[in-house]
C-alpha positions in Angstrom: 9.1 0.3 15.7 10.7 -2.5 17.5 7.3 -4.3 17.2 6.9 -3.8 13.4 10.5 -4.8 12.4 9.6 -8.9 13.7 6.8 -8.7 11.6 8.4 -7.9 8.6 10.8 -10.6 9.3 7.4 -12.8 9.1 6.5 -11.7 6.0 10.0 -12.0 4.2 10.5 -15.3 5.3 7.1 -16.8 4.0 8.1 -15.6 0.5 10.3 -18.6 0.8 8.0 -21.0 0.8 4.8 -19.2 -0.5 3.0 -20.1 -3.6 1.3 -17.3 -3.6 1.7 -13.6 -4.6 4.5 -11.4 -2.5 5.1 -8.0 -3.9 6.9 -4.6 -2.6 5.1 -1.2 -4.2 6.7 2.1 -4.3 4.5 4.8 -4.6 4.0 8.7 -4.8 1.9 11.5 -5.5 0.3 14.9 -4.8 -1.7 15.7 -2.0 -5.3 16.5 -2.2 -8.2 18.0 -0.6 -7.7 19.6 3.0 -3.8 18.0 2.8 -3.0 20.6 1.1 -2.8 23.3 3.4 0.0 20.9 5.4 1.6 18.6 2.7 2.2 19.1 -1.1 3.7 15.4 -2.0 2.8 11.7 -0.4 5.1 8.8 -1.0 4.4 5.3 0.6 6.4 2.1 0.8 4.1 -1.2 0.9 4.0 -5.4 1.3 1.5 -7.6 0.3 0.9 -11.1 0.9 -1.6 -12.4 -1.2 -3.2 -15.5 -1.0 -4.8 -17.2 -4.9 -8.2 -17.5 -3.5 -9.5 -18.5 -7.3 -7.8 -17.0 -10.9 -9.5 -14.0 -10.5 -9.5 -13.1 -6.7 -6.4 -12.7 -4.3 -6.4 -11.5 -0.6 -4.2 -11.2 1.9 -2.5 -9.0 4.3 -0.3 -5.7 3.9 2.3 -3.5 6.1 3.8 -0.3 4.9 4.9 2.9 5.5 3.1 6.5 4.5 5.1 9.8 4.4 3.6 12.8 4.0 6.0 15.6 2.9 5.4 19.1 5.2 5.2 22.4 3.5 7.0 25.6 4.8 7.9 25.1 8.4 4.9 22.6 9.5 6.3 18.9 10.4 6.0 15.9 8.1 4.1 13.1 8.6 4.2 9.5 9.0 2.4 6.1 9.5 2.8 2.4 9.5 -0.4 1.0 7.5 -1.1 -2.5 8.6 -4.3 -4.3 7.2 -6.1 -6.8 4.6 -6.2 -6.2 0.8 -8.3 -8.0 -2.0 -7.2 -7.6 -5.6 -9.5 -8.9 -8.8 -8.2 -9.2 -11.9 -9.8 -8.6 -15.4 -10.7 -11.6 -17.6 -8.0 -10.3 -20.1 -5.5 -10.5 -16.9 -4.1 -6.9 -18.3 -6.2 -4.9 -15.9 -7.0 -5.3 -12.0 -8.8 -3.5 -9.2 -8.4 -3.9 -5.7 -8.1 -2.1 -2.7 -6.2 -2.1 1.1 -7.7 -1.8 4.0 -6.4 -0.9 7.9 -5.5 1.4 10.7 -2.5 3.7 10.1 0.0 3.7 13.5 0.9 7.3 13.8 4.9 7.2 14.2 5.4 10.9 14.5 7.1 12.8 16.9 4.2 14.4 17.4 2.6 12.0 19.2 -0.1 11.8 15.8 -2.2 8.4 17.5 -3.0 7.6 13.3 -6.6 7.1 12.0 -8.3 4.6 9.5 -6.4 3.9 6.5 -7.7 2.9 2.9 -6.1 2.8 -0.6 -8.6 1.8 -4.0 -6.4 1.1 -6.8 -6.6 0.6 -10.5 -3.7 -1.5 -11.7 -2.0 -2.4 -14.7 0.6 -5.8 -15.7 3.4 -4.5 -17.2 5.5 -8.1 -17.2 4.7 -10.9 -14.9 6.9 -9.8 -12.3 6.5 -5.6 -12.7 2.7 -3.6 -12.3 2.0 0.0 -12.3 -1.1 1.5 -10.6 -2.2 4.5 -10.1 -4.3 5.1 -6.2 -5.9 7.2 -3.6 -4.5 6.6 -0.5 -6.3 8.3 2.1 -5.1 8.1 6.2 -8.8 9.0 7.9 -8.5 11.0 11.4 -11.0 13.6 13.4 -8.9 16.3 11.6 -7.3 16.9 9.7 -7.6 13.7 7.0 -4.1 13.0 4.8 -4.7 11.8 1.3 -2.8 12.0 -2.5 -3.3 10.6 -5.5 -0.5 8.8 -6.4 1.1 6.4 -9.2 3.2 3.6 -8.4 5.4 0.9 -9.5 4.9 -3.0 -8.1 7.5 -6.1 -8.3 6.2 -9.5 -7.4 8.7 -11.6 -6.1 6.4 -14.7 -7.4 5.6 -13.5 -11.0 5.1 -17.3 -11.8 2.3 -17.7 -9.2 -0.5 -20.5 -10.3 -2.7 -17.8 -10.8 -2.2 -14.0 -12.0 -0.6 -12.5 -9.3 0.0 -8.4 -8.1 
């Protein structure tokens, strides 16, 4: 943890001076699949950084943090996503697609060592600055694999970007 908190320091401070897109996305949702049996709800906390590649392309960089909810007397768990993620948007600029890509750090007491982490998404622009989307987020180990569907709701701190920004 004392590694993560300096880079999220990094990233707040570039939203200074960034011309780009920085948004915060808060979101939840049900487990599915074998999660299950250990989990009934999955929320997640996330940061982009996206860079304005072109008007209809965005990538960048994201941290965030993956909670899964324990049923009965099994323990939760939770993971620090760290990765890339590429956004498109839709020539009417309403709609976009996109998806995050990265390795999930275990932070468990457990001693859970994480797995491969991935999150397509199908968004929606509510306001310039406010986005909902609705995901699968899925944290990809040996066994067992975490996933949920989930809906969330994004702010963009630069909601007057150059280009359309999420």
């Amino acid at each position: 943890m004392k590694k993560v908190l300096p880079l999220i320091f990094t990233l707040f401070s570039f939203t200074f001076y960034a011309q780009d897109s920085f948004n915060l996305g808060v979101h939840g949702g049900f487990t599915v699949d074998k999660s299950k049996e250990f989990s009934s709800l999955g929320v997640s906390l996330d940061v982009n950084y996206l860079l304005d590649l072109s008007e209809d392309f965005n990538a960048g960089g994201f941290i965030g943090y993956v909670h899964f909810l324990p049923k009965d007397d099994l323990e939760a768990r939770a993971y620090i996503p760290v990765g890339g993620a590429i956004r498109f948007n839709s020539i009417d600029e309403y709609f976009y697609v996109g998806g995050d890509l990265g390795f999930a750090i275990g932070i468990s007491p457990d001693g859970d060592n994480g797995g491969v982490y991935f999150r397509p998404l199908l968004g929606y622009k509510i306001t310039n600055s406010f986005k909902v989307d609705l995901s699968y987020t899925v944290i990809k180990k040996r066994v067992p694999t975490y996933s949920f569907i989930g809906l969330g709701l994004v702010f963009d701190f630069n909601g007057s970007s150059n280009y359309y920004a999420y």
